[in-house]
VMD Tcl script that draws the C-alpha trace (Angstrom):
set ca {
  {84.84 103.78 156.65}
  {81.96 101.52 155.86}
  {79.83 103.38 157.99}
  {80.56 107.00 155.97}
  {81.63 105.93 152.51}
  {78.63 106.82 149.99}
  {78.44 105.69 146.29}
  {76.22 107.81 143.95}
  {75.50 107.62 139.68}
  {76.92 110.65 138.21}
  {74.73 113.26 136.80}
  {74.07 114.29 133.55}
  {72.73 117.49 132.08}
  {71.09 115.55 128.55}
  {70.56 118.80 126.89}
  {73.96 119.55 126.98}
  {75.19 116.36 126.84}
  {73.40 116.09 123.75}
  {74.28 119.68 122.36}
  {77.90 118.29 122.85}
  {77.22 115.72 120.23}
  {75.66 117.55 117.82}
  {77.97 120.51 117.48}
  {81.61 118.86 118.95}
  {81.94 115.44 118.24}
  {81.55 115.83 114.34}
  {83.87 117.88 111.72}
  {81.58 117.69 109.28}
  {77.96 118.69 108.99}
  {77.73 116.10 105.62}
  {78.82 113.02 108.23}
  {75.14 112.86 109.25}
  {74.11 111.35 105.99}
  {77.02 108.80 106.46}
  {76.04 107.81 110.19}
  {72.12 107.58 109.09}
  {72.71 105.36 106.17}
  {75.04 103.29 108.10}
  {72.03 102.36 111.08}
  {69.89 101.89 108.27}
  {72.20 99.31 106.60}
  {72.64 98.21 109.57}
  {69.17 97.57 109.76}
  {68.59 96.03 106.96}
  {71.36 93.22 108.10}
  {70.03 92.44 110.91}
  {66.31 91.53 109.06}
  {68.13 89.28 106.94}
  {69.91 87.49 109.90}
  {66.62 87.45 111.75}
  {64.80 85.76 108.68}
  {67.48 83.33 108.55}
  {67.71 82.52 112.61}
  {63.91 83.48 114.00}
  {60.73 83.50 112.45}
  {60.89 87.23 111.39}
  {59.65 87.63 107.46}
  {62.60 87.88 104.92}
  {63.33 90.95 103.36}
  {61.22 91.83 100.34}
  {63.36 91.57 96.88}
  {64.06 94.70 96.08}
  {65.28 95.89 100.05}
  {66.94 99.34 99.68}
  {67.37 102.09 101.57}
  {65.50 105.06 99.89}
  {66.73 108.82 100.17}
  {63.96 110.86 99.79}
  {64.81 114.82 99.92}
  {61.53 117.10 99.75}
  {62.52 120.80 98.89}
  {58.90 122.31 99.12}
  {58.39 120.83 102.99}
  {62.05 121.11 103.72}
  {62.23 117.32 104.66}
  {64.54 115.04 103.96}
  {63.62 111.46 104.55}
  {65.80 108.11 104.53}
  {62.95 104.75 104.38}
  {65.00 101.25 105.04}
  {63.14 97.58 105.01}
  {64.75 96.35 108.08}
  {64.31 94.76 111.26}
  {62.24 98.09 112.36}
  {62.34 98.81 116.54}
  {59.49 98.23 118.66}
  {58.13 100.94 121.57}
  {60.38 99.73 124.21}
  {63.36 99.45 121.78}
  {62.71 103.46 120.08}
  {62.76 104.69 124.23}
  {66.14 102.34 124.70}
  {67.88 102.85 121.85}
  {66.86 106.70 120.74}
  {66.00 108.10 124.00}
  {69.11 106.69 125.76}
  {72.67 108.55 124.58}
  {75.27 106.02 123.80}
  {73.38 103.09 123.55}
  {73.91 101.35 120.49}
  {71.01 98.76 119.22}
  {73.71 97.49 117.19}
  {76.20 96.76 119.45}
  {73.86 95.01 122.03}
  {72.38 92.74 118.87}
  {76.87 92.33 118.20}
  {77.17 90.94 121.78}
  {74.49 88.87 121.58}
  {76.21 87.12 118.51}
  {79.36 86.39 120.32}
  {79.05 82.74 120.03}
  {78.05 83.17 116.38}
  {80.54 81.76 113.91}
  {82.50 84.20 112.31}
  {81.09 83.45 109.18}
  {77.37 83.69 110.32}
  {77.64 86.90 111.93}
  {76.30 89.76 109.70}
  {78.62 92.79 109.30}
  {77.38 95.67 111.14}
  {78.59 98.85 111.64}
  {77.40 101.24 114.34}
  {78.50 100.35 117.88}
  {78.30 103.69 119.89}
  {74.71 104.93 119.84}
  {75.31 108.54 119.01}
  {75.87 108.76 115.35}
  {71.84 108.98 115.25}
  {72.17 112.52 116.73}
  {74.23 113.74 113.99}
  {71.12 114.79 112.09}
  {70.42 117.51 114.76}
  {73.55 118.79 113.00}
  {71.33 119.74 110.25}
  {67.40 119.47 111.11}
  {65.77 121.32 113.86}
  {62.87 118.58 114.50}
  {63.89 114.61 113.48}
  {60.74 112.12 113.81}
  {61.25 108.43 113.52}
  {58.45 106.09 112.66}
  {59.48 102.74 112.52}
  {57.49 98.84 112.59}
  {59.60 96.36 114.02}
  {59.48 93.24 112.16}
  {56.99 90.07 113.32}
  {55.01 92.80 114.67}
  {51.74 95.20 113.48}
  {52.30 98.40 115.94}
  {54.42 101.09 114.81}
  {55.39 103.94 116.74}
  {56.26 107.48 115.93}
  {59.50 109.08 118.27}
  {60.17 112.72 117.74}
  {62.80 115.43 119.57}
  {63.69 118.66 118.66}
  {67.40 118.06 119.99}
  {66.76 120.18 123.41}
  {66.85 116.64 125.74}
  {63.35 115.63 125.51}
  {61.37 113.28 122.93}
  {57.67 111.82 122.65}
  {56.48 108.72 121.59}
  {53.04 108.37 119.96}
  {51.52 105.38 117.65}
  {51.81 105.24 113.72}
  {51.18 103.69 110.91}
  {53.42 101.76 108.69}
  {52.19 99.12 106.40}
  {55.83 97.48 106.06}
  {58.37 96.42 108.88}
  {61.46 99.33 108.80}
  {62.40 102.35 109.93}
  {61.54 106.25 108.14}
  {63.96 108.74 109.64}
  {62.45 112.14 108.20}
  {64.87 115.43 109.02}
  {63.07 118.86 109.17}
  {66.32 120.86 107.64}
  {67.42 124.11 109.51}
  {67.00 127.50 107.18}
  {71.64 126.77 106.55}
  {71.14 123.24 105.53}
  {69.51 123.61 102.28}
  {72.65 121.94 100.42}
  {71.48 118.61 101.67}
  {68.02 119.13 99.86}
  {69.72 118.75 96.70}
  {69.92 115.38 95.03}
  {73.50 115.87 93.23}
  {74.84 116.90 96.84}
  {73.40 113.42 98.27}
  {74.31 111.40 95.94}
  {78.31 113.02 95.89}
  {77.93 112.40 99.95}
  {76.50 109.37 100.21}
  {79.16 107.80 96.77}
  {82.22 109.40 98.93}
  {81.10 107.81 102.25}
  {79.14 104.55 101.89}
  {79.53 103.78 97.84}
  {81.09 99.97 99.13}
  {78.04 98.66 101.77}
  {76.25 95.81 100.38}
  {72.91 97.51 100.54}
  {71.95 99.01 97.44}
  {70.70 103.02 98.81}
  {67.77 104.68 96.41}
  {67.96 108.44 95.49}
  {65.33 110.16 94.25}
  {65.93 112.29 91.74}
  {63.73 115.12 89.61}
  {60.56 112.24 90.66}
  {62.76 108.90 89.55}
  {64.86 106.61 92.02}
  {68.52 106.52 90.88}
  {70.94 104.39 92.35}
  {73.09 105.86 95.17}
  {76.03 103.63 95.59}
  {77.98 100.87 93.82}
  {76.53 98.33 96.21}
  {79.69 96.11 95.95}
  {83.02 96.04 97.28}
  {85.30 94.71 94.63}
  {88.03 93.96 96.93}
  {85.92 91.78 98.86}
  {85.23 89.43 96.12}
  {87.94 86.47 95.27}
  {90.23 87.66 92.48}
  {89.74 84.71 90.81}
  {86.08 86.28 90.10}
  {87.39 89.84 89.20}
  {88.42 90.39 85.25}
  {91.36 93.05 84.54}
  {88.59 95.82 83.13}
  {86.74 95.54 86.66}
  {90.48 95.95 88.54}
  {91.05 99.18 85.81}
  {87.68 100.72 86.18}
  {88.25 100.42 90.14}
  {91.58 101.95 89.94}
  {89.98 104.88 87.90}
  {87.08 105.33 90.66}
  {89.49 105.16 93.59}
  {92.06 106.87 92.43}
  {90.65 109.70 90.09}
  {93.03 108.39 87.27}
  {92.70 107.75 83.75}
  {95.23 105.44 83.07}
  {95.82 101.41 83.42}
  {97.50 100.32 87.13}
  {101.29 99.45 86.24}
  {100.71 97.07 89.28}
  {97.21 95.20 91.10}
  {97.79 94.00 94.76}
  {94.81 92.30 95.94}
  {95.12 90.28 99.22}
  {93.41 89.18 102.66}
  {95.77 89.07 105.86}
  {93.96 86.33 107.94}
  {95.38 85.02 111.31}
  {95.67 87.11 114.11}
  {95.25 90.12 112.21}
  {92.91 90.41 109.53}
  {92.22 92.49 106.74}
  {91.17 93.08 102.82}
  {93.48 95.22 100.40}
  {92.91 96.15 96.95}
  {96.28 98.51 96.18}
  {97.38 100.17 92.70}
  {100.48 101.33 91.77}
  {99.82 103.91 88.98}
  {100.95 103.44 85.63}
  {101.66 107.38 85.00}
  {102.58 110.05 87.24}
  {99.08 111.68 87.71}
  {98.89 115.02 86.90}
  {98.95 116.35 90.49}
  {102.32 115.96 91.78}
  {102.64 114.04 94.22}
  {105.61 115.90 95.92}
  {103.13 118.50 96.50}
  {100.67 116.22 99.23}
  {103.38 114.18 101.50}
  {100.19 111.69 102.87}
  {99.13 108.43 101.81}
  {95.38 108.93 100.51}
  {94.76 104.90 100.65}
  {90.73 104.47 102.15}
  {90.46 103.01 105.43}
  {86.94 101.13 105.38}
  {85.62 99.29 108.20}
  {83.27 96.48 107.37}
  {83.26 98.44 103.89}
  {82.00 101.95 105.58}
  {84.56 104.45 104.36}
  {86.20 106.00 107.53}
  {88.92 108.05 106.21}
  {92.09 108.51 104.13}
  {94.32 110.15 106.46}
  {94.84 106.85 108.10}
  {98.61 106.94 107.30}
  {98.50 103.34 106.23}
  {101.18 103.31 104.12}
  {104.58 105.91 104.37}
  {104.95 109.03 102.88}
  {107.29 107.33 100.63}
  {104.92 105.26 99.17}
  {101.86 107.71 98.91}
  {101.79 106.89 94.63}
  {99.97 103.97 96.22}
  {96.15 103.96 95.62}
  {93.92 101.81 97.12}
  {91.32 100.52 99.72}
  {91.93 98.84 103.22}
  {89.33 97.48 104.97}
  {89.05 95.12 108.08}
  {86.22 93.98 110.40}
  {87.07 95.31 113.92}
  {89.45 98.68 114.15}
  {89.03 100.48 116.90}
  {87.43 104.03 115.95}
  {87.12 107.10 117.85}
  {83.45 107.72 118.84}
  {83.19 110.00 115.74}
  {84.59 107.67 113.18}
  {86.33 110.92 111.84}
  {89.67 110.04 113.66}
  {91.40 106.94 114.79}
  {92.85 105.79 117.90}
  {96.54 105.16 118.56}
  {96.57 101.09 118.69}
  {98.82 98.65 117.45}
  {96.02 96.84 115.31}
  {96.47 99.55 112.91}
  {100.32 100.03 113.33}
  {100.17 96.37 112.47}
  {98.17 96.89 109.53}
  {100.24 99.60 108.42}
  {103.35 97.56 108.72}
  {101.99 94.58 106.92}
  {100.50 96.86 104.33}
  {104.21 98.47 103.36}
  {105.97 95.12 103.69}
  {103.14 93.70 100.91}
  {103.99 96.70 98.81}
  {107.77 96.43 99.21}
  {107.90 92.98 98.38}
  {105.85 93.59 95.12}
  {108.31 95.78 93.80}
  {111.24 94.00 94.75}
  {109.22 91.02 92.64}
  {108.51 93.61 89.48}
  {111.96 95.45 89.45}
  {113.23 91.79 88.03}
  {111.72 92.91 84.92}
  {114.05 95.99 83.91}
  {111.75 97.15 80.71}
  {108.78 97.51 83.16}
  {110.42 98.70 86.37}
  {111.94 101.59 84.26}
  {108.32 103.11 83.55}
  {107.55 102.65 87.17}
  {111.12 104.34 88.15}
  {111.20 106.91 85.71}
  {107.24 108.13 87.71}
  {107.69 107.75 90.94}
  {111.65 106.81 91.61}
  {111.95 110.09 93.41}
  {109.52 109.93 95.51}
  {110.51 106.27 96.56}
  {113.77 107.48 97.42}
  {112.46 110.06 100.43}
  {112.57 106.64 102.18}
  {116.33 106.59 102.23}
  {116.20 109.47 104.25}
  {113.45 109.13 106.66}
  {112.74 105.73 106.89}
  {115.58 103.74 108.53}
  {113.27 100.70 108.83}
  {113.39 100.28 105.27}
  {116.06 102.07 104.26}
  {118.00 98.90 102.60}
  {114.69 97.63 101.13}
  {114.47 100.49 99.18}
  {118.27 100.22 98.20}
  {117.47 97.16 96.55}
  {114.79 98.72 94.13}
  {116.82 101.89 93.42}
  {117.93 102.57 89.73}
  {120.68 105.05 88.58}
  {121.65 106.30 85.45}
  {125.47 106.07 84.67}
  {128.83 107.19 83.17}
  {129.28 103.52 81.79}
  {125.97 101.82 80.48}
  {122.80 102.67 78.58}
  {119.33 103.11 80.89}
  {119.03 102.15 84.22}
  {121.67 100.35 87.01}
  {121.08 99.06 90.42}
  {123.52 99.40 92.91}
  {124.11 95.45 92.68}
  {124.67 96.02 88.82}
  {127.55 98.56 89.97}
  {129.06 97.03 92.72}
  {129.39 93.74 90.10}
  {130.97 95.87 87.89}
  {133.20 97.96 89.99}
  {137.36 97.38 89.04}
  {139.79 95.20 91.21}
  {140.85 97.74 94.22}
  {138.49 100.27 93.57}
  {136.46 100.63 97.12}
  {133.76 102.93 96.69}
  {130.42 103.20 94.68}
  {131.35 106.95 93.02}
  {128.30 109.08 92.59}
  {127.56 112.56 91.28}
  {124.84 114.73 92.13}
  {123.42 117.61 90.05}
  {120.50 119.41 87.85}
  {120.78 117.66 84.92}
  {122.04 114.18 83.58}
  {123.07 114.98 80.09}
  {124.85 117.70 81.66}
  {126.42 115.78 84.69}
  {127.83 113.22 81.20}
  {129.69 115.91 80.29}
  {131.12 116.99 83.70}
  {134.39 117.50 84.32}
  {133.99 116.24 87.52}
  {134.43 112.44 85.95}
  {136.75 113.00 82.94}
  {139.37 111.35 85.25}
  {136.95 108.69 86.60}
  {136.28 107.90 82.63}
  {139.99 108.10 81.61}
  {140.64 104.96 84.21}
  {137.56 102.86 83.25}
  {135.70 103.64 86.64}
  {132.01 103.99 86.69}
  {130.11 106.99 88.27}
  {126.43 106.99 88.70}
  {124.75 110.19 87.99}
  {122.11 111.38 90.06}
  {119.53 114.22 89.04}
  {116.37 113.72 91.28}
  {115.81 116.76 93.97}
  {116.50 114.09 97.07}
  {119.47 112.88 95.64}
  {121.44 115.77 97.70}
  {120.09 114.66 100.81}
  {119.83 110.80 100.92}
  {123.58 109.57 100.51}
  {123.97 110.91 104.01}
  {121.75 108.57 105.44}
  {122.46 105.55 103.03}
  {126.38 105.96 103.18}
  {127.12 102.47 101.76}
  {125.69 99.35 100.04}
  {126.78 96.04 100.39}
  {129.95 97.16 102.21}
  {131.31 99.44 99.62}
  {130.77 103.23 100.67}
  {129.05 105.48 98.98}
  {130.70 108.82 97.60}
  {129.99 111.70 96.14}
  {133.11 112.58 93.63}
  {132.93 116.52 94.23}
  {133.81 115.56 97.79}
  {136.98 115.37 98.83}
  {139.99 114.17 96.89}
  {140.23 110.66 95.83}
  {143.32 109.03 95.34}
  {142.66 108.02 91.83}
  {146.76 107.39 91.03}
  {145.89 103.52 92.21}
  {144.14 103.14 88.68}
  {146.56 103.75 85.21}
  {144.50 105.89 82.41}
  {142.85 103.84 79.81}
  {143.45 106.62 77.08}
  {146.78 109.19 76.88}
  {146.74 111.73 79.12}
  {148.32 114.33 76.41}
  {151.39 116.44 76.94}
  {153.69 116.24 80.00}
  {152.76 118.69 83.63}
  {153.89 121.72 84.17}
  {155.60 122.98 86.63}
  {153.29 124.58 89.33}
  {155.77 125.38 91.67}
  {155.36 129.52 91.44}
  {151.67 129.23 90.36}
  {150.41 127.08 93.08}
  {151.03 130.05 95.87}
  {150.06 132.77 93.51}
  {146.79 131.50 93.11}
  {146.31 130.73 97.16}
  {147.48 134.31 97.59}
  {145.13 135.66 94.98}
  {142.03 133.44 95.93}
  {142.31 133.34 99.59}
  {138.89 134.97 100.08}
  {137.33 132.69 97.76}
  {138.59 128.63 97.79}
  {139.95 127.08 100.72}
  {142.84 125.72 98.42}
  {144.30 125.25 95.40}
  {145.51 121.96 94.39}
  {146.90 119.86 91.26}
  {143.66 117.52 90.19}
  {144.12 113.83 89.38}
  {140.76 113.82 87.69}
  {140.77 116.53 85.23}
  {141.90 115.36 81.23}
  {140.07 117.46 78.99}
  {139.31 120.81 81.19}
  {141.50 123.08 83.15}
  {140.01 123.57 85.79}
  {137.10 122.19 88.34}
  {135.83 123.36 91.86}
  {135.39 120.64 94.43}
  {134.10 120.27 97.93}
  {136.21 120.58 100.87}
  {136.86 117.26 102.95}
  {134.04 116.57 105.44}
  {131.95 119.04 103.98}
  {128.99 118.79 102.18}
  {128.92 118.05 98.30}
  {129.07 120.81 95.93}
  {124.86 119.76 94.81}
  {123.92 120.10 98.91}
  {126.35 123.72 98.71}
  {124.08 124.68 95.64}
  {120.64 124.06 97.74}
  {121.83 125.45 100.48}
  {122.84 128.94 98.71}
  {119.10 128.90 96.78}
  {117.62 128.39 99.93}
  {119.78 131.54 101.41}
  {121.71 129.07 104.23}
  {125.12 129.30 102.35}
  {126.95 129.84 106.03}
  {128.65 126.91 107.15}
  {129.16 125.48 104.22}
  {133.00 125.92 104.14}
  {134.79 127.51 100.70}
  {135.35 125.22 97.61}
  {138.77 124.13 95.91}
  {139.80 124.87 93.29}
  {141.56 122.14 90.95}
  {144.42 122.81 88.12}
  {145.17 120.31 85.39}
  {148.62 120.83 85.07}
  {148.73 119.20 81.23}
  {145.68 122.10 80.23}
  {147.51 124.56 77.93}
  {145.85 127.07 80.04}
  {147.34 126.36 82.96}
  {150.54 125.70 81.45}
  {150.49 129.21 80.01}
  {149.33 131.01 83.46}
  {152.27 128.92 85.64}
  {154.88 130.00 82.52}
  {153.41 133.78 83.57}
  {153.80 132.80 87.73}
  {157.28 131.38 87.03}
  {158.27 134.43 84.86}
  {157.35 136.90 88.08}
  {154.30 138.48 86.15}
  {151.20 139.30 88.09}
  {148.39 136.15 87.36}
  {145.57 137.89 89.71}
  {143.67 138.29 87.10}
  {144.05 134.94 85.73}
  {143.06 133.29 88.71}
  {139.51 135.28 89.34}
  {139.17 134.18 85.42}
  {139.98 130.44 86.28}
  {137.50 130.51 89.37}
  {134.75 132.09 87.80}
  {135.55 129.30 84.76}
  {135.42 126.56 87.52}
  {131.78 127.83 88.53}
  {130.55 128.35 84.63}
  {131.66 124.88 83.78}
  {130.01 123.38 86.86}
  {126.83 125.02 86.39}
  {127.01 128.11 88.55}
  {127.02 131.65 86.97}
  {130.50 133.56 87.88}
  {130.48 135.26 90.95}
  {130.60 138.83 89.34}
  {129.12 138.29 85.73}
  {129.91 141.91 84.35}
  {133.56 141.18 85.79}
  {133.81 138.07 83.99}
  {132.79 139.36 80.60}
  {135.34 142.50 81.38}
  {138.25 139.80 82.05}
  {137.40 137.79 78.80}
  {137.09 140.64 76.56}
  {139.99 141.86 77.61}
  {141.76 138.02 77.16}
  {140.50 137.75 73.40}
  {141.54 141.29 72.80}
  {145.08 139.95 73.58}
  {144.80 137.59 71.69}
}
mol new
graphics top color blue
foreach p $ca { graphics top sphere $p radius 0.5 }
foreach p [lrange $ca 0 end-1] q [lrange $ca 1 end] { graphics top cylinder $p $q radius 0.2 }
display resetview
């Protein structure tokens, strides 16, 4: 084998290797103006470690980098102060694809302390080539620092460059861009300044625009989070908020923390003090900013759960590992730990602010529904966020937790009661719970659009389970009536079967009601089937099959009823009695009658007869 086997380099067609990185490894043409400032930051970094560590001069004062667009020579031009690249180092670092000048000067700081190392930020070597995205000819003239040559590279993006002398009289770096005839956009000062705030509005270097002949600055040139909070006053937190999260009112809640250890981060998280005016049921995706070493990267990180997406903020740690882009991210558990540690953080903040009802109910009364999608699809957290839920109820003013309830239920009562509809005023005056109300038992009313879906995945609560009243019957005859329950039954004995016989294509059953005082009738769900709310979706939504037919429910003390089963026992005809009761049962529950022109018909025809 030794005598055969052959080893050979693999070959590489540059021109298309390089027309591969301009055109496919980028989304966006505007990312070029992102990955340019970056190297020049970068630059400027590494000066002022090299003035601190070698005898390279310190950076002037006023170091920048300086944007310079040019409409009438269709140049645009980005100047930086820093350590500048020598011959050798232009041919190494531009001429060679994937080498990355800053990552070589990273490894060569690995003994560094932590603390002395300067924050850089490239570590590929490609995003240079991102400006052949946009110019046609890009010429780099750069004076490395400690030294008097300068040197001028140049390529028109086709796999060849030149190298000739120049003339600079400061150390640094000008990258000048000769735009293509489609890239006049980037000409324009206002679209600069919007890319370069968006992207790199955090970095420490302040970046120069100039603007109708006068420099303006670019960026913020701090990041707040990075500072200790003990340094940051409540109107710097507020105007941050407003910046980061295109608000206009106060934070209800300020989370400012960095995870050190193993894993280690900086977050600066808001909870909003108002719903903004976007809904956020509309976009399901946390928007919190992923930065690396302050660089915006992206916010479709997912760093915290849908759940949670009222969350605004800014995330940034030192080493994540990055696609080659920086566009996307790659699947590792640093960030999965992030994102864990992130939510728990959040959680735990809430749980801490919910102890103050008066407060919590402003935060509740914005973004309660959306907190409860967690119930459903989160079974991580799904009794965290049980703990910070907050009902209104039958039995007491504002807002109840389910420990408030469960504190308050009665002696041999066994289930937390809940019912779900449109409305809560109108769900009050339900006669769903005029039984649970006669016997002193609580019912918490639930009005938010999830509240249909959730119970079936958070069935119980500190061991009590959790029931909606329109399902099922429950056995209320365990708990006497508080109030009298008005004049004696009737007999149902003919009218029960009359009304089966007359309904059979519409209820499942008819039945005698426990829970009815004050109306005649009520519909309720069939056992094991879903709640009359999740029946209602599911007919809006056209998926009514499956659902299973309702019941229908008599109070037997009603004079109605007592009237209609004096009719059944007498042998008259109650048919159309009992398509009157049903379509009463749906009117009084929220539903129109089944045949509205029938209806009217059969109730004009009722008062007629007095």
């Amino acid at each position: 084998m030794s005598e055969t086997l052959e080893r050979h380099a693999f070959g590489a067609e540059v021109g298309r290797l390089l027309d591969l990185v301009v055109h496919a490894l980028y989304s966006e043409r505007e990312i070029f103006l992102r990955e340019l400032v970056a190297n020049a930051a970068d630059a400027v970094d590494r000066r002022r470690f090299a003035a601190l560590t070698e005898a390279a001069p310190a950076l002037p004062p006023d170091a920048k980098v300086r944007i310079l667009p040019d409409k009438a020579a269709r140049t645009l031009t980005l100047s930086d102060p820093g350590i500048g690249m020598a011959k050798d180092e232009l041919a190494q670092n531009l001429g060679t694809i994937a080498r990355s000048g800053t990552r070589a000067f990273s490894q060569s700081l690995a003994d560094a302390k932590p603390d002395e190392r300067p924050s850089l930020i490239g570590q590929f070597g490609v995003g240079f080539y991102s400006a052949f995205m946009v110019a046609d000819r890009v010429e780099v003239t750069s004076r490395r620092a400690g030294t008097e040559e300068a040197w001028t590279w140049a390529s028109e993006g086709q796999g060849e460059y030149t190298l000739a002398p120049a003339a600079r009289a400061e150390p640094g770096t000008d990258v000048v861009l000769h735009m293509k005839a489609d890239a006049d956009e980037y000409l324009e000062p206002l679209r600069i300044e919007t890319i370069v705030r968006k992207w790199a509005d955090h970095i420490t270097v302040p970046i120069a625009l100039l603007r109708d002949g006068e420099e303006v600055s670019g960026n913020q040139g701090t990041a707040l989070w990075r500072r200790p909070k003990s340094e940051i006053t409540e109107d710097e937190y507020t105007a941050f908020y407003r910046h980061v999260g295109h608000a206009f009112d106060k934070p209800w809640a300020t989370l400012h923390w960095r995870a050190e250890g193993q894993l280690e981060f900086t977050a600066l998280l808001f909870v909003p003090g108002m719903k903004p005016f976007l809904a956020v049921e509309e976009e399901r995706e946390s928007k919190v900013r992923l930065h690396v070493r302050r660089m915006f990267i992206t916010d479709a990180a997912g760093l915290l759960p849908s759940w949670l997406r009222f969350v605004q903020g800014v995330v940034d740690t030192e080493d994540l590992p990055l696609n080659v882009s920086r566009e996307m991210l790659q699947a590792t558990p640093v960030l999965a730990r992030i994102r864990r540690a992130v939510t728990a953080k959040v959680l735990s903040e809430l749980k801490s602010r919910a102890k103050d009802a008066e407060s919590y109910a402003t935060f509740w009364q914005a973004f309660g529904p959306v907190l409860k999608e967690g119930l459903w699809e989160d079974a991580e957290h799904r009794q965290d966020i049980a703990g910070l839920l907050r009902f209104r109820s039958s039995a007491v003013e504002g807002l109840t937790s389910l420990a408030d309830y469960v504190s308050r239920m009665k002696p041999g009562q066994a289930a937390i009661y809940i019912l779900v509809g449109d409305d809560v005023e109108a769900l009050k005056a339900s006669a769903q719970i005029e039984g649970f109300r006669a016997r002193g038992l609580e019912v918490l009313l639930l009005s938010d659009h999830v509240d249909a879906f959730w119970p079936e995945r958070l069935d119980s609560h500190d061991g009590k389970p959790i029931r909606s009243i329109t399902q099922g019957a429950d056995d209320l005859s365990a708990f006497e009536p508080e109030t009298a329950q008005g004049d004696a039954p009737a007999d149902l004995t003919a009218l029960l079967p009359a009304l089966k016989e007359a309904l059979k294509d519409d209820v499942s059953d008819v039945r005698v009601s426990q829970r009815l005082v004050d109306s005649a009738v009520l519909l309720s769900a069939p056992a094991g089937g879903p709640d009359l709310q999740m029946q209602r979706l599911m007919r809006r939504a056209g998926r009514g099959f499956g659902a299973g037919q309702p019941v229908l429910e008599l109070n037997p003390r009603h004079a109605l009823i007592r009237r209609i089963a004096a009719r059944a026992g007498a042998g008259e005809d109650v048919g159309e009695a009992a398509q009157t009761l049903v379509d009463l049962a749906h009117v009084q529950g929220g539903d129109p009658p089944r045949d509205p022109v029938a209806f009217a018909r059969r109730v004009a025809a009722a008062l007629a007869q007095g």
